[in-house]
Every structure is written in structure tokens, then in C-alpha cells.
C-alpha positions in Angstrom: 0.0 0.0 0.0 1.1 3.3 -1.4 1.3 6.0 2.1 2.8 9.8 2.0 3.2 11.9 5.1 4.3 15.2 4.4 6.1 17.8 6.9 4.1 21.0 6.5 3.1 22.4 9.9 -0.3 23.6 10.9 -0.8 27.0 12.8 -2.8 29.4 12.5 -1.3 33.0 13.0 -2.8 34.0 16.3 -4.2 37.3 17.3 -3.6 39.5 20.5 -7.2 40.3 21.4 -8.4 43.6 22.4 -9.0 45.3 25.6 -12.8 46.3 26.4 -11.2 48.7 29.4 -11.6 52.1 28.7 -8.6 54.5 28.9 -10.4 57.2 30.1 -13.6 57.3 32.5 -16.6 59.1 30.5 -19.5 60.2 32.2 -22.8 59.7 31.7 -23.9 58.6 28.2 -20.6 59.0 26.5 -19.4 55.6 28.4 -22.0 53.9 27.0 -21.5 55.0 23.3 -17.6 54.0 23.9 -19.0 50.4 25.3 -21.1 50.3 22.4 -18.2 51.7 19.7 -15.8 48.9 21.3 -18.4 46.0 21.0 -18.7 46.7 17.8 -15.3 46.8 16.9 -14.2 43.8 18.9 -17.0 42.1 17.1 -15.8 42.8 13.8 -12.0 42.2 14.8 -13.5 38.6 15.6 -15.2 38.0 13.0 -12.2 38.8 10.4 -10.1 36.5 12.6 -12.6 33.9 11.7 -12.7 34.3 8.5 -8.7 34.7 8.2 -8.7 31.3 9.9 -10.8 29.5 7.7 -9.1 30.7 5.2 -5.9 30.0 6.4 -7.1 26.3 6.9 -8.6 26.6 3.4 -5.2 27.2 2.3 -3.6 24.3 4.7 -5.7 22.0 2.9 -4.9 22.5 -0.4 -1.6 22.2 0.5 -1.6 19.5 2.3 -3.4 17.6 -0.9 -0.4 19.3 -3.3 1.7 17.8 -1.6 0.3 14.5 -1.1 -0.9 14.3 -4.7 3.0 14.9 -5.8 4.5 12.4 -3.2 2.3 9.9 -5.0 2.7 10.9 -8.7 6.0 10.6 -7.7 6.0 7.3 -6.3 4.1 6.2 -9.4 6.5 7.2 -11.8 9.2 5.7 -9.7 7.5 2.7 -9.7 6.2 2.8 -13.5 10.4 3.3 -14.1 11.5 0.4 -12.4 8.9 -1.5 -14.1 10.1 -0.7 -17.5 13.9 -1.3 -16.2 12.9 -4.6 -15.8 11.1 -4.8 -19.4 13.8 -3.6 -21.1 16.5 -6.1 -18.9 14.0 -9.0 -20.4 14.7 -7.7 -23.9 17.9 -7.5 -23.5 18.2 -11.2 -22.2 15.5 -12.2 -24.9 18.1 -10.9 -27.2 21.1 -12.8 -26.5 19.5 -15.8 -25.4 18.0 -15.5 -28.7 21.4 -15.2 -30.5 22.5 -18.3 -28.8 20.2 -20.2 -31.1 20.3 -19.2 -34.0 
């Protein structure tokens, strides 16, 4: 049975994740519309780290399968060669036994 293991590495680039503290106490209603600025952001900031990470895996993947798929083409031709080495070593014995009787 034909196997391939190949040594690329998984690891997805990792993020340093915000901080919800304020830097500066705001009174009233303007802490709540910094709360509410930072949520948002923090929420988008997550959601583009998801997506980065799919495609990042995405990218893993097809990878992964390039370079399985030419281990094993490999592996076939190197195969497929040694077969016809030992064709053409049957010729060449075919030959001169062939001579031999003639």
C-alpha cells in the first residue's frame, strides 16, 4: 500500500485580542457610546479572525493535498520506471539468449 506523510506544519497566526477597558472614565452617556463603539469593533475584529482562519485552513488543505498528490505521482513514476527497467533487462536477455540459437 502506497502511504505519504508530508512535513508541513499547521498553525494558524494568532491574534492578540483587544482590551474592552476604557482608557479614560466618561461620564454619563458617552461611556456607554464608547462600550457600544468597542463592541462593535471587537465584534468585527473577531469575525475577520474567523474568517482569516478559515481561510488560512482553506489554504492548509490544499496544500496538504499538493503535496500528497506529488509524493504519489512521484511514487508512481518511480515505480512505473522500475517496471520498464525490468522490461527492457527482459529484452535484452531475450536478445542474447536469442542469438544463442540461431
Amino acid at each position: 500500500m502506497i502511504g505519504y506523510r508530508s512535513g508541513l506544519r499547521y498553525g494558524i497566526p494568532s491574534v492578540v485580542e483587544p482590551s474592552t477597558a476604557m482608557p479614560v472614565s466618561f461620564p454619563g452617556a458617552g461611556g456607554d457610546v464608547y462600550s457600544g463603539l468597542m463592541d462593535r469593533n471587537i465584534s468585527k475584529q473577531r469575525l475577520a479572525q474567523e474568517n482569516a482562519a478559515a481561510e488560512y485552513d482553506a489554504q492548509y488543505r490544499d496544500a496538504q493535498r499538493n503535496l500528497l498528490l506529488g509524493g504519489l505521482r512521484d511514487m508512481s513514476t518511480a515505480a512505473e520506471n522500475q517496471r520498464d527497467i525490468g522490461r527492457s533487462r527482459m529484452g535484452l536477455m531475450n536478445s542474447l539468449l536469442g542469438g544463442l540459437y540461431k
